[in-house]
N, C-alpha and C positions, 0 to 999 in steps of 0.2 A: 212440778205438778204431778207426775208420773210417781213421783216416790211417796207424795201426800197421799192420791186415792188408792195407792197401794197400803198402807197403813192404816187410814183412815178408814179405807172404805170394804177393800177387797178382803183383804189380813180377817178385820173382823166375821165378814159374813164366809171364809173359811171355818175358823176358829168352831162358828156356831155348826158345820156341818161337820165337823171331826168330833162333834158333843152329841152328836147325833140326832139332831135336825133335821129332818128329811125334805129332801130336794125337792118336792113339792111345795112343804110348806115354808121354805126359804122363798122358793120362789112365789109367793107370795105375797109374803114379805117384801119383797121387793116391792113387784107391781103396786101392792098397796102403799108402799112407804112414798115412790114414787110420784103416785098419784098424788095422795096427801101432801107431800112436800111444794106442792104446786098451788093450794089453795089460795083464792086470790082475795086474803086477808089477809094481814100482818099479825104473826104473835100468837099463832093459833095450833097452827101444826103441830107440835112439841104433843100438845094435850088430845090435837084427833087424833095423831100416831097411836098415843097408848090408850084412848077409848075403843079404838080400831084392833090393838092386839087384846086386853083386855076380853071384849064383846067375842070375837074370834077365835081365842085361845093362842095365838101367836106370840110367839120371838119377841119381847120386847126389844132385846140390845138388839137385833137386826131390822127391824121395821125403824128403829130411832136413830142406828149406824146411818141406815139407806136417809132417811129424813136429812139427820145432818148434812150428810154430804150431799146432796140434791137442794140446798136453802137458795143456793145462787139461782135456780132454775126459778124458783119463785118472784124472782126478782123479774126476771128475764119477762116471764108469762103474764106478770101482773094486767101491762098496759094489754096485751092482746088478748086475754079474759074480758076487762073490761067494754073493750070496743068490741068485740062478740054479744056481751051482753046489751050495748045500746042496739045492737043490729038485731037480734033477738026479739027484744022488746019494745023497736023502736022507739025508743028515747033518748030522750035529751045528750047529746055529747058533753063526755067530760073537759071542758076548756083551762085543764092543766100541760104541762110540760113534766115527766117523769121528773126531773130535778125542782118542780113548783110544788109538786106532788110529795116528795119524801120532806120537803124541808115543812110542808104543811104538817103532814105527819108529825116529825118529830119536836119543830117546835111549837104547835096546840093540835094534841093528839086527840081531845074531846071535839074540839072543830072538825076535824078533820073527819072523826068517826061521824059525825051528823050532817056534815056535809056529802059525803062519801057510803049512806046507808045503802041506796037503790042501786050505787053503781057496784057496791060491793055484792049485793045479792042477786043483779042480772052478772055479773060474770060467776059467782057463783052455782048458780044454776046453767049457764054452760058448759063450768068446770064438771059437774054432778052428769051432765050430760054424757061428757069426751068420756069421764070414767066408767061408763056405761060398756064402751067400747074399748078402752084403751089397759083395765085392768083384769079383762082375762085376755084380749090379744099378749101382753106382758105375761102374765102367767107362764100363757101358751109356750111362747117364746122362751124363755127363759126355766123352765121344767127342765126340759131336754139336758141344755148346760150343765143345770145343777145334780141331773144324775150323771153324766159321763165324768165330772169331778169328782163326785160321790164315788161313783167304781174305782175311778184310777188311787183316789186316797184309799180304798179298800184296800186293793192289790199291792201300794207303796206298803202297809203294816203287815199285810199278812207274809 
């Protein structure tokens, strides 16, 4: 796993700060790949990642690196988006099982989308919420990082 997000994940969003990316907007990059990678839709992220660098002028490969590698998290977040969102909106509980839930998905994904509209739009709008908060705490966070790599790669070439 160690040598996966090292490749996968780390490798690259070096790669983009020795091209000279500035460790602000890496970080960024991040927090917003982050976020996005988390939205509690299926099949979607791929496309707000790059309407997100696009609108912004960011990183595609490092907003789309950070997406990739953060896809599990979306999984992870989905039911607990959800149930935020009934609690939110107080409505109706969704009366699946995360394993009743993906099999509905993927074998009748129109059902599933119609059956699945309000729940997907109350947890997306707590999603839209958290990232209110959670994408420049991120930032914040992670800046710092991204310039003290920045210098020490300086100092490694010069």
């Amino acid at each position: 796993m160690r040598a996966w997000l090292r490749s996968k994940f780390w490798e690259p969003l070096l790669a983009q700060l020795k091209q000279g990316l500035s460790p602000s907007k890496l970080a960024l990059c991040v927090a917003l790949g982050l976020w996005i990678a988390v939205f509690p839709a299926l099949g979607v992220t791929s496309l707000l990642c790059a309407a997100a660098a696009l609108a912004l002028r960011l990183n595609m490969v490092a907003i789309q690196t950070v997406n990739y590698a953060a896809y599990p998290l979306q999984f992870l977040c989905l039911f607990p988006f959800f149930r935020a969102g009934e609690w939110l909106f107080d409505a109706e509980p969704l009366r699946l099982s995360p394993s009743e839930f993906v099999a509905l998905v993927t074998q009748h994904p129109l059902d599933a989308m119609s059956k699945f509209w309000w729940v997907t739009w109350h947890g997306a709008a707590v999603w839209a919420l958290l990232g209110l908060l959670a994408v420049p705490a991120l930032w914040a966070a992670l800046k710092p990082i991204f310039e003290r790599i920045a210098r020490r790669q300086s100092l490694q070439t010069a």
